[in-house]
N, C-alpha and C positions, 0 to 999 in steps of 0.2 A: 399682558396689557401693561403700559405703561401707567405708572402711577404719579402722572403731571401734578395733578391735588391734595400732597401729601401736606399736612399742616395746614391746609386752608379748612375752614367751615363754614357749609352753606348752609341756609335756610329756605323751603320750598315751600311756599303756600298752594293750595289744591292738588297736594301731591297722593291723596288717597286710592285716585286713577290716572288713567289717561295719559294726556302729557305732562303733569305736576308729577305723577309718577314714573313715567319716564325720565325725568328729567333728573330725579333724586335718584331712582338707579343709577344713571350714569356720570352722576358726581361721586357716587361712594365707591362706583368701579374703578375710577381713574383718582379713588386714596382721597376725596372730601371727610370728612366729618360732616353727618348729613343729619340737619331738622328739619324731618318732615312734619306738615301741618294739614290737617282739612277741617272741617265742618260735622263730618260723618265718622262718627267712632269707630263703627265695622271696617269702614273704607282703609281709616288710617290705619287701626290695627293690622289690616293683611298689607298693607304696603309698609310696612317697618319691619313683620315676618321677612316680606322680600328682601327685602335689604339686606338686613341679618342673616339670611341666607345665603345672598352671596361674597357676605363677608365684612360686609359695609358695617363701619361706625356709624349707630344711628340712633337716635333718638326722638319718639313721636310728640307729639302735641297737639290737641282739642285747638283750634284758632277760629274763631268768627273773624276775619280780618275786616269788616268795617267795625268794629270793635277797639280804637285807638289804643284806650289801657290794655287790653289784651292783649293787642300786638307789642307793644310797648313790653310787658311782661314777659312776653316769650322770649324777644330780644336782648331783656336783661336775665334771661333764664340760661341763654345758649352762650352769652357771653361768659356767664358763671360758671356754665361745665366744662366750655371747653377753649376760653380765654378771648375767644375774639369772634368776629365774623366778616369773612371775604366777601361773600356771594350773597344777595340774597334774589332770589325769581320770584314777583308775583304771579305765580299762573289760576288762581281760584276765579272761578268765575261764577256769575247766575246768570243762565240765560235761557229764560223759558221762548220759544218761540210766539210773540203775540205781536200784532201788528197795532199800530196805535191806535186805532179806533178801541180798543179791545183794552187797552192797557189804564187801568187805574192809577192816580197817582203814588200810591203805597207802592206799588209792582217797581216802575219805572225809578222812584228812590231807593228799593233795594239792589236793581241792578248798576245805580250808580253809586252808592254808597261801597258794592262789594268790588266791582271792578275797580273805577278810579279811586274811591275811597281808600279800598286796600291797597292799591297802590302809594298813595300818598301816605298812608297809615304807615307800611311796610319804609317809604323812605325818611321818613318821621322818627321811628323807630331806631334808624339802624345809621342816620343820618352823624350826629357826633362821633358816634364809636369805630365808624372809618375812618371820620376827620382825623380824629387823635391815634389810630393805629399806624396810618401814613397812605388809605386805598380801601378800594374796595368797588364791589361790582351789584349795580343797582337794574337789575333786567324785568322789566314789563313785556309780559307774552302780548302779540300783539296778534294778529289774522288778515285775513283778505279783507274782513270787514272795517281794517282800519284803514281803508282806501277807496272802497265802495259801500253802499248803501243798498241793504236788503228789507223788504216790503215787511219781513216779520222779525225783523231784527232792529230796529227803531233805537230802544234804548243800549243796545250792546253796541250798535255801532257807531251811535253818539260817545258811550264810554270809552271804545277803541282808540276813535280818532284823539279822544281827549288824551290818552295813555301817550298816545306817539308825540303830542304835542310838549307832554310834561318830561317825558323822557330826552326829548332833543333838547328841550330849556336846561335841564341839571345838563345834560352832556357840555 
């Protein structure tokens, strides 16, 4: 496999499964330096084994991303270790399935706080330390949901649509 990512370092929020862990697998395959992040300590830990397993530079970290200083700290955590940061993806999500009659307002500010919050948190973050490197790649996971509207997806796909908006405005 070709190692395109040699010298770059990414940062992947909800990478403990799924597609966040997909995603840091195959930045560390194609030569990232990869920080992975979740919420779930089990989670993270077995996806950095993976990593390391397949040979990946990597380094985990506990992230609440609507957590500003948190984020903020991890960013000047991975800058420290490993001098800069290329990439970052927020892919972490919460998204319980409740339809809005159902959804409390605590619920509905968690899931916008961890979706677009951590997105904006994540570009907040990492925002200077591109400017002054000379680049750098700022990616919000997006879904189907960020183009249509589902009955029990109410606040995820208000967070979506908000993701794509905020991401064309930096573009």
């Amino acid at each position: 496999m070709k190692q395109r990512l040699n010298g770059k370092v990414a940062l992947v929020t909800g990478a403990g499964r799924g597609l966040g862990w997909g995603i840091a697998r195959a930045l560390g395959q194609h030569g990232a330096r990869v920080c992975v992040t979740d919420i779930d300590a089990g989670e993270l830990a077995r996806a950095e084994a993976d990593l390391l397993g397949d040979g990946s530079q990597v380094t985990a970290r506990p992230l609440d991303v609507a957590d500003r200083a948190a984020f903020q700290a991890t960013v000047a955590a991975v800058v420290r270790e490993w001098g800069r940061l290329d990439i970052l993806v927020h892919n972490a999500i919460f998204m319980p399935l409740v339809r809005f009659d159902a959804m409390t307002p605590e619920l509905w500010q968690r899931q916008i706080d961890v979706s677009l919050g951590g997105l904006y948190n994540a570009t907040y973050a990492a925002w200077t330390i591109m400017k002054e490197q000379g680049g750098g790649h700022i990616i919000g996971i997006a879904s189907g949901s960020s183009v249509r509207g589902y009955k029990d997806e109410v606040a995820y796909c208000t967070a979506k649509h908000a993701q794509e908006g905020f991401i064309k405005a930096l573009a």
